[in-house]
C-alpha positions as CSV (number, residue, x, y, z in Angstrom):
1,X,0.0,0.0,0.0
2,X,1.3,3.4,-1.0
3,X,0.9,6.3,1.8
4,X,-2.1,7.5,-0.7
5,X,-3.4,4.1,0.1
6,X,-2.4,4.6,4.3
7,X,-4.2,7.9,4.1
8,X,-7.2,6.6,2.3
9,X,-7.4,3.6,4.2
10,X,-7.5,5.4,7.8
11,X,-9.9,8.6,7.1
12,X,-12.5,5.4,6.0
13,X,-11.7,3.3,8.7
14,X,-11.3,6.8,11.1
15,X,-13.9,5.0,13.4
16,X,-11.7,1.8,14.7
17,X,-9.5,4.2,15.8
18,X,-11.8,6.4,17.7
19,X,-13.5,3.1,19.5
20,X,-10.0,2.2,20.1
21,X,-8.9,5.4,21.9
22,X,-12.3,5.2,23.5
23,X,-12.0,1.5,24.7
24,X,-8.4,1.4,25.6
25,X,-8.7,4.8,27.9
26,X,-12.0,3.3,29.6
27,X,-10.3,-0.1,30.2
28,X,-7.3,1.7,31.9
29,X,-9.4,3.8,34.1
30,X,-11.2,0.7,35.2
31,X,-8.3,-1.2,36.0
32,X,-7.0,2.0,37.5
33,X,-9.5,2.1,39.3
34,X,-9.7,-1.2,40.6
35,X,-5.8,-1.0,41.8
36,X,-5.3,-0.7,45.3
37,X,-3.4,2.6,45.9
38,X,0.2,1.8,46.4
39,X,2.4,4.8,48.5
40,X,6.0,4.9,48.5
41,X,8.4,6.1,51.3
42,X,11.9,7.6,50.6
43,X,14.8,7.7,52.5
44,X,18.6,7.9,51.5
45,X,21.6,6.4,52.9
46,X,25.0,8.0,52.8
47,X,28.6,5.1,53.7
48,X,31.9,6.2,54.5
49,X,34.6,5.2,56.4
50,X,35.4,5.6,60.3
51,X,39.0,7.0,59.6
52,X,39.6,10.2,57.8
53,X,43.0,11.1,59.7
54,X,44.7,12.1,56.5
55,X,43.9,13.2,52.7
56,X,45.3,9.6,51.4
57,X,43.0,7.7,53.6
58,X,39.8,9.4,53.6
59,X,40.3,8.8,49.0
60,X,41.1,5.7,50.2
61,X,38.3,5.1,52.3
62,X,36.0,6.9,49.5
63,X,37.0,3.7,47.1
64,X,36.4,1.7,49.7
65,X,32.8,2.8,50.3
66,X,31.9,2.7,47.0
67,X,32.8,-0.9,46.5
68,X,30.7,-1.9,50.0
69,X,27.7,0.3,47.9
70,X,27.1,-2.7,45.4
71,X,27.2,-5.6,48.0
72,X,25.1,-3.1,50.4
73,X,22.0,-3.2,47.8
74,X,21.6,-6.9,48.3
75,X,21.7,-6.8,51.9
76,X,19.2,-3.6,51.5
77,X,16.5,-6.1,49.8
78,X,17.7,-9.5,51.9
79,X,15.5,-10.8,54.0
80,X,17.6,-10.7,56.7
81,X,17.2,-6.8,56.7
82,X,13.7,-7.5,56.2
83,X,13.2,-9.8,59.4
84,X,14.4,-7.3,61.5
85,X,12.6,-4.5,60.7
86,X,9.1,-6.7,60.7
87,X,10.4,-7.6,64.4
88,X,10.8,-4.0,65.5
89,X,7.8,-3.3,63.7
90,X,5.8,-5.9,65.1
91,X,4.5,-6.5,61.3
92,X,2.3,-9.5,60.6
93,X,4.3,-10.3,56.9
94,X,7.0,-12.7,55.5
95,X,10.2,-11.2,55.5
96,X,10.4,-12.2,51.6
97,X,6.9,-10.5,51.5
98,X,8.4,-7.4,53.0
99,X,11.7,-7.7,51.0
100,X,9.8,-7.2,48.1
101,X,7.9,-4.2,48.9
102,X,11.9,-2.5,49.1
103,X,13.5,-1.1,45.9
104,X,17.1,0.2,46.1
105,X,19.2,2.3,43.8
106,X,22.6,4.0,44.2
107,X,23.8,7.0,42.8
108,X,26.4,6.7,40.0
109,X,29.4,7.9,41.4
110,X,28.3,7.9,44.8
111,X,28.8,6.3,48.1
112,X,24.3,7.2,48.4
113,X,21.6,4.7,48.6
114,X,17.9,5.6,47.5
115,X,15.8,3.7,49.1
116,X,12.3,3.2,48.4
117,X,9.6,1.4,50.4
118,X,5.5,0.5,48.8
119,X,3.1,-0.1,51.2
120,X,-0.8,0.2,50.8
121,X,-0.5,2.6,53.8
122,X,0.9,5.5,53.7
123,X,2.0,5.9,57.5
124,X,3.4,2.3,57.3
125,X,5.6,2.4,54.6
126,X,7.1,5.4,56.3
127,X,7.7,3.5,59.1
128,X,9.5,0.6,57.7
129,X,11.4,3.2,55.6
130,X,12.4,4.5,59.0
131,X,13.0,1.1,59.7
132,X,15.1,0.7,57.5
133,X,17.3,3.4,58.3
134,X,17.6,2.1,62.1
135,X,18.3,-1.5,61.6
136,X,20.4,-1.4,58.5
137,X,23.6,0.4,60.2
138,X,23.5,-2.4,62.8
139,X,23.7,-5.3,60.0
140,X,25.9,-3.1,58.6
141,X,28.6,-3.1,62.1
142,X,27.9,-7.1,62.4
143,X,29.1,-7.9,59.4
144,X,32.0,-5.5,59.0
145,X,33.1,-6.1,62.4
146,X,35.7,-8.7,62.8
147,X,37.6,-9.8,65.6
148,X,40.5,-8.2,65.7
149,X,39.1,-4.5,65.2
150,X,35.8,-2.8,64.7
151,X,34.0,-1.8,61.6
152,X,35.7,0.3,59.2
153,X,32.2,1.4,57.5
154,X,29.3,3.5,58.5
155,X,26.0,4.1,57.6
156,X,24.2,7.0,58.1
157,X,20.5,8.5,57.4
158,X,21.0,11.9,55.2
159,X,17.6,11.9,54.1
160,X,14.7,10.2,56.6
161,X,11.2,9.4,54.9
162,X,8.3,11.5,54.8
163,X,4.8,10.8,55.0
164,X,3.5,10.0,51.6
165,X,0.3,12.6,51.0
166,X,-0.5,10.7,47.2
167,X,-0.7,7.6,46.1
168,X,2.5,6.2,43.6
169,X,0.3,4.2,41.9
170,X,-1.9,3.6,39.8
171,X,-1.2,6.7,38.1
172,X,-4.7,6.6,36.2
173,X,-4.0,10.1,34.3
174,X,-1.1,8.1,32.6
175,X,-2.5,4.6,32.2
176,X,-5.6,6.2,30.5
177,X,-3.6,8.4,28.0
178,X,-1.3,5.4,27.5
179,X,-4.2,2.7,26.8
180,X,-5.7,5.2,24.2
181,X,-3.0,6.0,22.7
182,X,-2.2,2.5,22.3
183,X,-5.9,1.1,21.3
184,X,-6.3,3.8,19.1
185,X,-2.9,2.8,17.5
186,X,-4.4,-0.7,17.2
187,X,-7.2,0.8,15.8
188,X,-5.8,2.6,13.2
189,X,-3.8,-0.5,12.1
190,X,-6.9,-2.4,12.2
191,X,-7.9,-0.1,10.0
192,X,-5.1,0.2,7.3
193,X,-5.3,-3.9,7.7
194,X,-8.8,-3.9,7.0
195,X,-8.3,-1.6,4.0
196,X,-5.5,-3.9,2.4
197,X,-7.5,-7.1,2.8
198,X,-10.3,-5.7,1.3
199,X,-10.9,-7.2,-2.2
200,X,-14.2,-5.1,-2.9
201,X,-14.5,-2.5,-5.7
202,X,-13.9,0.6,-4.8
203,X,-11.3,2.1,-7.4
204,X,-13.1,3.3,-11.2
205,X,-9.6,2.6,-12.4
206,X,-9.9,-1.0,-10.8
207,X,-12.9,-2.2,-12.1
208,X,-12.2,-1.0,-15.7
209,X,-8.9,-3.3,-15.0
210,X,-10.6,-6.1,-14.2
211,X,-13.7,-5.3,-16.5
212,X,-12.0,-4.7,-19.5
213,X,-14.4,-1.6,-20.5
214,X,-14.3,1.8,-19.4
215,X,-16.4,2.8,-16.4
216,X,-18.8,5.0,-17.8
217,X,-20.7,6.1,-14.7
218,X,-20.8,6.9,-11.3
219,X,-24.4,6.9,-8.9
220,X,-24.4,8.0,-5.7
221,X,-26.4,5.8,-2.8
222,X,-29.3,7.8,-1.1
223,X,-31.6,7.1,0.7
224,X,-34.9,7.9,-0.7
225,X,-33.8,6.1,-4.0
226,X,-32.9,2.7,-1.9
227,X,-36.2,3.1,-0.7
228,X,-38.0,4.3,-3.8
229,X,-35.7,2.9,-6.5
230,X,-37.4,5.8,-8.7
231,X,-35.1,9.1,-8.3
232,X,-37.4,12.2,-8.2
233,X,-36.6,14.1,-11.3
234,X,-39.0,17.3,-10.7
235,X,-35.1,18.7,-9.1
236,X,-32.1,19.0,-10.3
237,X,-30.7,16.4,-7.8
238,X,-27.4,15.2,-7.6
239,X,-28.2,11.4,-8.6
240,X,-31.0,12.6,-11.2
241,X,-27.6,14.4,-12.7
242,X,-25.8,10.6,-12.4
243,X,-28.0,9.6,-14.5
244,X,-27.9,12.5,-16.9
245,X,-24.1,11.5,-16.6
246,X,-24.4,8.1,-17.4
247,X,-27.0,9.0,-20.6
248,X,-24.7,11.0,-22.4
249,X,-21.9,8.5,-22.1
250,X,-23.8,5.9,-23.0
251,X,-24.2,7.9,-26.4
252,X,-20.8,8.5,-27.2
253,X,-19.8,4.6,-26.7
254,X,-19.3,3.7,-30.1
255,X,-19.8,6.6,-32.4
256,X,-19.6,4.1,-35.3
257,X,-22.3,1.9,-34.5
258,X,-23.9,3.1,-31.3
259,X,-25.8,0.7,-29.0
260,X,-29.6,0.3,-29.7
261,X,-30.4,-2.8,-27.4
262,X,-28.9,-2.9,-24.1
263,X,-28.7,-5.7,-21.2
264,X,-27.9,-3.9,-17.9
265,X,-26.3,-6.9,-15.3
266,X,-24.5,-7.3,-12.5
267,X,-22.1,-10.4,-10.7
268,X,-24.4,-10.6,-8.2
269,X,-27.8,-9.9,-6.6
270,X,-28.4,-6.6,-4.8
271,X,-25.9,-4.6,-7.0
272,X,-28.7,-2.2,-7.8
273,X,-28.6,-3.4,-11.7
274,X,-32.5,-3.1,-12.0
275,X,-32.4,0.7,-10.6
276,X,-30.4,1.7,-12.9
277,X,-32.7,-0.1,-15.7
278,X,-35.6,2.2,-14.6
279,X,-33.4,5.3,-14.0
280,X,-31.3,5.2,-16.9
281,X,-34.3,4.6,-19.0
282,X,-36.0,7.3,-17.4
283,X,-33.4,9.7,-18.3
284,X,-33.2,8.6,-22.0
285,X,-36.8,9.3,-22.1
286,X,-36.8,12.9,-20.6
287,X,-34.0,13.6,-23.5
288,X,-37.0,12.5,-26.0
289,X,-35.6,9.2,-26.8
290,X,-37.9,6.4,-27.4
291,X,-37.2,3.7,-25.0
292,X,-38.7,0.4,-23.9
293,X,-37.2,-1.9,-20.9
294,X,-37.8,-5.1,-21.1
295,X,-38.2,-7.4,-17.5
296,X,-36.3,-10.3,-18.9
297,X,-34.9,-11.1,-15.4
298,X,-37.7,-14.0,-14.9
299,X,-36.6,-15.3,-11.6
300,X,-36.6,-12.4,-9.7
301,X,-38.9,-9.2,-11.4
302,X,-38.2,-6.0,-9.9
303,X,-38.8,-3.6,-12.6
304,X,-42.9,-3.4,-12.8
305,X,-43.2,-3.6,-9.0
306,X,-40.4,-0.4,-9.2
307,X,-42.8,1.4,-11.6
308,X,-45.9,0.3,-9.8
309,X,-47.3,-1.6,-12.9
310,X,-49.1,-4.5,-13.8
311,X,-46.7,-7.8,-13.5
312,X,-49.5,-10.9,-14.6
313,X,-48.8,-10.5,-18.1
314,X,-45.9,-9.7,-20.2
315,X,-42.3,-11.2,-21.7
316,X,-43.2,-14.4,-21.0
317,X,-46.2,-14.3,-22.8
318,X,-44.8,-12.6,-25.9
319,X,-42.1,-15.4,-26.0
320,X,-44.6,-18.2,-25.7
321,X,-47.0,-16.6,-28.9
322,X,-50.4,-16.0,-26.7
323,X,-49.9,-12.2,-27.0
324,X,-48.3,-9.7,-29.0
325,X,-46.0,-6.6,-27.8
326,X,-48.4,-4.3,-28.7
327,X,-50.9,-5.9,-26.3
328,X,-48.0,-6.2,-23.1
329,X,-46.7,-2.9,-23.4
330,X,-46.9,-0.5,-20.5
331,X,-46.5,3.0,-20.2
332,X,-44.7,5.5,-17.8
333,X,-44.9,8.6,-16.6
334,X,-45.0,11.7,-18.7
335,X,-42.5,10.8,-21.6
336,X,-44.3,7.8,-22.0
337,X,-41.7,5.2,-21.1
338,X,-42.4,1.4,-22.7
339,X,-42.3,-1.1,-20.5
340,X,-42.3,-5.2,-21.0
341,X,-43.3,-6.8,-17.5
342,X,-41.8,-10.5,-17.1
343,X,-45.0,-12.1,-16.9
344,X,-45.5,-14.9,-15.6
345,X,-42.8,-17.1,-14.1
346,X,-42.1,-19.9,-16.6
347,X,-40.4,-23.6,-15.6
348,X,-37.7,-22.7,-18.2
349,X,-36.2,-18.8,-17.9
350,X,-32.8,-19.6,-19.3
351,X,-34.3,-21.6,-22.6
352,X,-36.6,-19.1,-23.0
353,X,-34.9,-15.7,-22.7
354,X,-31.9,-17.1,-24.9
355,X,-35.0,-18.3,-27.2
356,X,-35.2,-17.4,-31.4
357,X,-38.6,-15.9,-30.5
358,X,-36.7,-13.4,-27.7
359,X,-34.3,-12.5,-30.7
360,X,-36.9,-11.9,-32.9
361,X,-38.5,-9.6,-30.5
362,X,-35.1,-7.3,-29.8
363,X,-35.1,-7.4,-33.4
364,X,-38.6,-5.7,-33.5
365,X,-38.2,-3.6,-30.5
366,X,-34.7,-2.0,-32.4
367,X,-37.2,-1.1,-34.9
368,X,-39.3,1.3,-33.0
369,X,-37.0,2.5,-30.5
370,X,-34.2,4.8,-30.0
371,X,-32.9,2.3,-26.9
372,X,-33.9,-1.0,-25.5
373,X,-32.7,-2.0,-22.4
374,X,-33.0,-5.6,-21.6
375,X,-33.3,-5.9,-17.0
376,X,-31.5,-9.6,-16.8
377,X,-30.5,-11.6,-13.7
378,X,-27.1,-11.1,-12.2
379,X,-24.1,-13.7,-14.0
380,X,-22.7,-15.8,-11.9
381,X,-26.0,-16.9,-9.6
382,X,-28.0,-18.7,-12.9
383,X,-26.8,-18.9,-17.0
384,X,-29.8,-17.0,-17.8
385,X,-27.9,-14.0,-18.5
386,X,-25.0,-15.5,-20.5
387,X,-27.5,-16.8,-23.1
388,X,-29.3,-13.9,-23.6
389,X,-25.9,-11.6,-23.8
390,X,-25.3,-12.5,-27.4
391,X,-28.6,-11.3,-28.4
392,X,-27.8,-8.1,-27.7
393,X,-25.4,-5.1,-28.7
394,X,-23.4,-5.2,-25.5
395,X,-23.8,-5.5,-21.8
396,X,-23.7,-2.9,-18.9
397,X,-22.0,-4.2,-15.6
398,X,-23.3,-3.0,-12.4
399,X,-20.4,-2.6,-9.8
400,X,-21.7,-1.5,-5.9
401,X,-19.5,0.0,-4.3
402,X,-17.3,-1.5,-1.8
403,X,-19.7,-5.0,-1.8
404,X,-18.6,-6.4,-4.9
405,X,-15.2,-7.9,-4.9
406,X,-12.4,-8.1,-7.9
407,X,-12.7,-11.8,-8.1
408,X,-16.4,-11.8,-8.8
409,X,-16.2,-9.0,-11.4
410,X,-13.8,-10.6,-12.9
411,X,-15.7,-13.8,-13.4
412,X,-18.7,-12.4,-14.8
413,X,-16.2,-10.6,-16.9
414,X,-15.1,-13.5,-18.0
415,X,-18.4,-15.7,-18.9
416,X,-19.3,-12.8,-21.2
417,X,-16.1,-12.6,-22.7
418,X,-16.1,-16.5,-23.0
419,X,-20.0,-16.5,-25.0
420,X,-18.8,-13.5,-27.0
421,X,-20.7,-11.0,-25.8
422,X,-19.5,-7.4,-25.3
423,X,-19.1,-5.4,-22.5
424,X,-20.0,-1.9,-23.1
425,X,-18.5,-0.4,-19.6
426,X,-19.2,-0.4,-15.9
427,X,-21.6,1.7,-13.6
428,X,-20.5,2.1,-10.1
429,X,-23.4,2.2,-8.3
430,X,-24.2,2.9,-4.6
431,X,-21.5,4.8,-4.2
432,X,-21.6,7.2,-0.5
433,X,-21.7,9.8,-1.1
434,X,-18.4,11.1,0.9
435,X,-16.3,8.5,-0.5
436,X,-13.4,10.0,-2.0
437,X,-14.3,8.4,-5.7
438,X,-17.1,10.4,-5.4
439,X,-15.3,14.1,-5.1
440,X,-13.0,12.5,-8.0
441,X,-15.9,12.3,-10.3
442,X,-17.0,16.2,-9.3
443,X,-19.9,15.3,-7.1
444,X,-18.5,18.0,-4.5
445,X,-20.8,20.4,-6.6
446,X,-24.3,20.0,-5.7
447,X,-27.0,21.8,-8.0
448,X,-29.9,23.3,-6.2
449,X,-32.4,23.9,-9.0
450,X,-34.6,26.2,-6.1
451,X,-31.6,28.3,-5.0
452,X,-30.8,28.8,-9.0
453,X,-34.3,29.5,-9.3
454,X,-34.3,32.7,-6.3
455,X,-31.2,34.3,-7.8
């Protein structure tokens, strides 16, 4: 993925990232909240030797105590220490429980010992801290003491401990900035992960790839039209302008012999193929074209239920001789759009719509009309569609947006290519409309025919 692709990929996934800055700082203030407050006692220790008669010995004697500093850190967290200090405490805890609860450190360069004691209470981890600071001078003179001459070390306090007025952990301030910082990182590569694995179509470059035909249109999803399926051409709205779009490209296909009869298809079902039928054919007709659709998708009709016509009668009867067009033939709206209903259902849609008498009746519709597009099933579900493609002059592809994937396009693709049929180009369709395909194709302009209308 280029950084395009990064960019792309995260302002459409923006909302994993969001949940994850909102899920990881709730779940550390939980657990933050949940913790039992820790508080930590300080104190600092501070070694030397007992003889500073003269300049050579006290350097000596600094050496000296900074060697004992290292082996003085283990005794500092030994349980030895620890027993002790539980004793003069009178504490009811393991000396390897208490041992634990001590962290020391020494200062680089330094004959000083930090010392630092965690306790749920505050008051007694200041008093083991003091502690501490008693017993550990003590250990200190046993074990340097020998026989023959007294302890050449001591251990003083420079620093006692002071009451601990706030807690040392949890630091919930941090742990929730750090959990969302780091869910919503997860987030966002969710979402860049989520973005590369996709396979849908999303790209008009990419699905003229894998199409092999130019994508010749671009409709918007809304609402009222998923609902509808008829766009409301009384304003100038921005998918009645898709449509407008995709009419006058559909013209300029092939100059040389333009496209009279026109199967609109898709891979799939729910690709919005039969919307476009009705739309597209609606916009022809306001352009004073003379169209007819035909409802050859037998299985599944959607286009006289769309229209709010009469589905009982229609293709199927035409095909099977007990009526004639003329008798079938429904009209639409103001510019008087033809329409063939399906009919009813027969036993045999994929003899029947790839029949001699369906060519016959293309052949006759050519005749009279300007356009004729032919509603069929989607490809790759039934072989209905892959008959009846060679009785036309070339197939549209319906593409949704971001549902249908490369490898499915690329199979219907494929069956048409493999019957010989021609595909004319690709609508993507349902398409939202802040997508960024969408501002590519100049949707960012929206056309308010009643603001035009006041100025």
């Amino acid at each position: 993925m280029g950084f395009r692709d990064v960019l792309a990929a995260l302002r459409a996934g923006w909302w994993l990232a969001v949940i994850g800055l909102l899920v990881g700082g709730l779940a550390a203030l939980v657990v933050s909240l949940l913790m039992t407050p820790l508080y930590t006692a300080k104190t600092q220790l501070f070694v030397s030797t007992t003889d500073s008669s003269t300049t050579s010995a006290v350097f000596q004697g600094s050496q000296f105590s900074q060697e004992r500093v290292t082996s003085y850190v283990q005794l500092l967290q030994g349980e030895e220490l620890a027993a002790r200090v539980a004793d003069q405490l009178d504490l009811a805890v393991s000396p390897a429980r208490l041992a634990g609860q001590v962290d020391v450190t020494t200062v680089p360069q330094t004959v000083l010992i930090d010392v630092r004691v965690t306790d749920a209470s505050p008051q007694r981890a200041q008093q083991i801290a003091e502690a501490i600071g008693q017993q550990f001078p003590f250990l200190v003179s046993e074990l340097e003491t020998t026989t023959t001459a007294e302890s050449p070390v001591r251990v003083s306090v420079v620093r006692g401990p002071e009451l601990p007025t706030a807690p040392s952990s949890p630091r919930t301030v941090l742990n929730v900035v750090i959990g969302a910082l780091v869910a919503g990182l997860v987030g966002a590569a969710a979402a860049i992960a989520r973005a590369h694995l996709d396979r849908s179509v999303k790209k008009p470059e990419e699905a003229a790839e894998v199409a092999g035909a130019p994508v010749i249109g671009l409709v918007l999803r809304h609402p009222a039209v998923e609902a509808n399926h008829v766009v409301d051409r009384a304003r100038m709205s921005e998918m009645a302008e898709d449509y407008r779009h995709l009419r006058a490209n559909l013209q300029f296909l092939d100059v040389d012999e333009p496209p009279k009869v026109i199967m609109v298809s898709s891979a799939l079902p729910s690709e919005g193929k039969t919307t476009v039928v009705v739309n597209l054919a609606l916009a022809l007709a306001e352009a004073g074209r003379r169209v007819t659709v035909v409802e050859a998708d037998l299985r599944r009709p959607r286009v006289s239920r769309y229209l709010g016509l009469v589905g009982g009668v229609g293709l199927t009867n035409i095909l099977a001789g007990s009526a004639d067009v003329e008798e079938v033939t429904q009209y639409y709206g103001e510019d008087g759009l033809a329409v063939i209903a399906a009919g009813p259902t027969p036993p045999n849609p994929s003899q029947l719509v790839a029949s001699t008498s369906m060519a016959e009746l293309l052949e006759k519709l050519r005749a009279s009309n300007d356009f004729v597009l032919v509603d069929s099933p989607p490809i790759l579900p039934v072989a209905d569609t892959t008959g009846l493609s060679v009785l036309v002059d070339g197939v549209l592809l319906c593409v949704r947006y971001g549902n249908t994937r490369t490898d499915q396009l690329q199979q219907a693709s494929a069956m048409l290519e493999r019957v010989g049929a021609k595909t004319l180009g690709v609508i993507l369709n349902i398409v939202p409309p802040r997508a960024e395909v969408a501002s590519a194709f100049g949707h960012g302009y929206v056309y308010d025919a009643e603001a035009s209308a006041d100025r």
